[in-house]
C-alpha positions as CSV (number, residue, x, y, z in Angstrom):
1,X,-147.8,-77.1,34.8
2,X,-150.2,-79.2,34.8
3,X,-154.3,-78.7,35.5
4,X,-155.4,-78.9,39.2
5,X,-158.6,-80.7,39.5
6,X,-161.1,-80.5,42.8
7,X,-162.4,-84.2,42.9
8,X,-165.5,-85.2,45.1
9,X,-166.7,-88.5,45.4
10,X,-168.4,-90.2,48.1
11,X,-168.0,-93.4,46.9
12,X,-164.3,-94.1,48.4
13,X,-163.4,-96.8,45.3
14,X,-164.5,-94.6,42.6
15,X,-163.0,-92.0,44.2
16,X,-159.6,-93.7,44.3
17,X,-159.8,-95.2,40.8
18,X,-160.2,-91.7,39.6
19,X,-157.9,-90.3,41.6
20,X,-155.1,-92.3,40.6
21,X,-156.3,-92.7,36.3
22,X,-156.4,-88.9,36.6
23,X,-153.1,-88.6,38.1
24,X,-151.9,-90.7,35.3
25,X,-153.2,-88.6,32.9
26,X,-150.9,-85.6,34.0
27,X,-154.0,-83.8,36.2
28,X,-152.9,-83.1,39.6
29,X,-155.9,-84.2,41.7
30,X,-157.4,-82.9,45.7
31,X,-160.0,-85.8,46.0
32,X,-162.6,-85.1,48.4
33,X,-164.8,-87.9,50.3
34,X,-167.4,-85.1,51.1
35,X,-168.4,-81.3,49.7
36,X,-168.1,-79.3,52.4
37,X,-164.5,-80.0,52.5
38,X,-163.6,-79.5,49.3
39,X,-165.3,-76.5,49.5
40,X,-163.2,-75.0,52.3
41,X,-160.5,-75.9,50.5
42,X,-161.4,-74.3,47.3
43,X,-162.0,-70.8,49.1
44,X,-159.2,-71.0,50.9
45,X,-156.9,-71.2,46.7
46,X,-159.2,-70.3,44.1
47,X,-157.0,-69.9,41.9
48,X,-155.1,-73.1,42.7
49,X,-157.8,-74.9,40.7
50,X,-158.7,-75.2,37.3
51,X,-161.8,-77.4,36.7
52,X,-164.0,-79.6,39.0
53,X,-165.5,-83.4,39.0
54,X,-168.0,-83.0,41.4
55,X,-170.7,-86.2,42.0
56,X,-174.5,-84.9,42.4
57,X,-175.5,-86.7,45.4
58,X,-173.2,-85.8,48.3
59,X,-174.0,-86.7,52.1
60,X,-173.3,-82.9,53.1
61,X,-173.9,-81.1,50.4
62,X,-175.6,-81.5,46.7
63,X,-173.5,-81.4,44.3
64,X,-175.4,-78.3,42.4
65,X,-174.6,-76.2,45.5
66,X,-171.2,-77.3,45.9
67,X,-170.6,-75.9,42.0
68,X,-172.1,-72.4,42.8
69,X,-170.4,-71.9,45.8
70,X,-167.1,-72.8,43.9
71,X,-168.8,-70.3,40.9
72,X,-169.4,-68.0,43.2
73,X,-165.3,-67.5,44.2
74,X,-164.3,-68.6,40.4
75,X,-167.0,-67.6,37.9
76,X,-166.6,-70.4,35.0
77,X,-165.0,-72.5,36.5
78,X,-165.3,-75.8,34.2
79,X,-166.7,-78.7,35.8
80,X,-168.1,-82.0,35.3
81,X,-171.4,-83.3,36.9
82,X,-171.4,-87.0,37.4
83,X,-174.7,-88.9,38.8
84,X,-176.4,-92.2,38.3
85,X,-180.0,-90.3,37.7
86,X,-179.8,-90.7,33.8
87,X,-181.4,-86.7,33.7
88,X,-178.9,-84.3,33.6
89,X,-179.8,-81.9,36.0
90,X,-180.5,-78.5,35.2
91,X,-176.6,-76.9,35.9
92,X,-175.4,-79.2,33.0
93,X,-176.7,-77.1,30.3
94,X,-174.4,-74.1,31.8
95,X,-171.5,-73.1,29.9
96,X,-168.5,-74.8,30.9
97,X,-170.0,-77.8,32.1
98,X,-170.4,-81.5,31.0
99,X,-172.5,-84.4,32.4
100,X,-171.5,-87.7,32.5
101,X,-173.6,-91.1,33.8
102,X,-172.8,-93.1,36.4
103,X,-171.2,-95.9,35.3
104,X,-168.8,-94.1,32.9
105,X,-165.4,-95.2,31.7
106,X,-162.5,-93.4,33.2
107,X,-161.6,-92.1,29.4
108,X,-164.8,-90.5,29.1
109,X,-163.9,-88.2,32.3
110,X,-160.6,-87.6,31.0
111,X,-162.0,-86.4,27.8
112,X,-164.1,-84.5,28.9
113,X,-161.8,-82.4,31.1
114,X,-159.0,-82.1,28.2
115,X,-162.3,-80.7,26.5
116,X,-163.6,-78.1,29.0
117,X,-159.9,-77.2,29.6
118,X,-159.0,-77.1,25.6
């Protein structure tokens, strides 16, 4: 069976483009324009999901509070932080949890899941 992935991403291309390279990949994907959403979503299945791309800067939610709340439900949940701010912000050094800068290739997300998922 494969890995159910929570996607959110404001920015509708990149949201697509991941969405279907994802897909590709063998991830089953719920893509998400906004966090509060997703997050209804999540709480509704927990345990539907089994990692998280989540981008930082959300119009309705940051992206650090969207990956508590999900935390908060699913404790470890692995998830990748994606932002065009080159810091990574403080929730990237948590266990389970990778950073990537905006621009990054596709690959590099891929990777990084099949990592936190290993």
């Amino acid at each position: 069976m494969p890995a159910r992935v929570l996607l959110v991403e404001d920015e509708a291309l990149l949201l697509r483009l991941l969405e279907q390279f994802l897909a590709q990949c063998g991830f089953e994907i719920a893509a998400f324009a906004r966090g509060r959403p997703a997050l209804a979503a999540f709480q509704r299945q927990p345990e539907a999901y089994q990692a998280a791309v989540i981008d930082l800067t959300l119009p309705d939610i940051t992206g650090a509070d969207l990956l508590r709340s999900l935390r908060s439900k699913k404790p470890g949940l692995p998830a990748v932080l994606c932002s065009g701010f080159p810091e990574p912000p403080p929730e990237a050094s948590q266990p389970r949890t990778r950073f990537l800068q905006k621009p990054f290739l596709p690959q590099e997300l891929r990777d990084a899941l099949l990592d936190l998922l290993g």
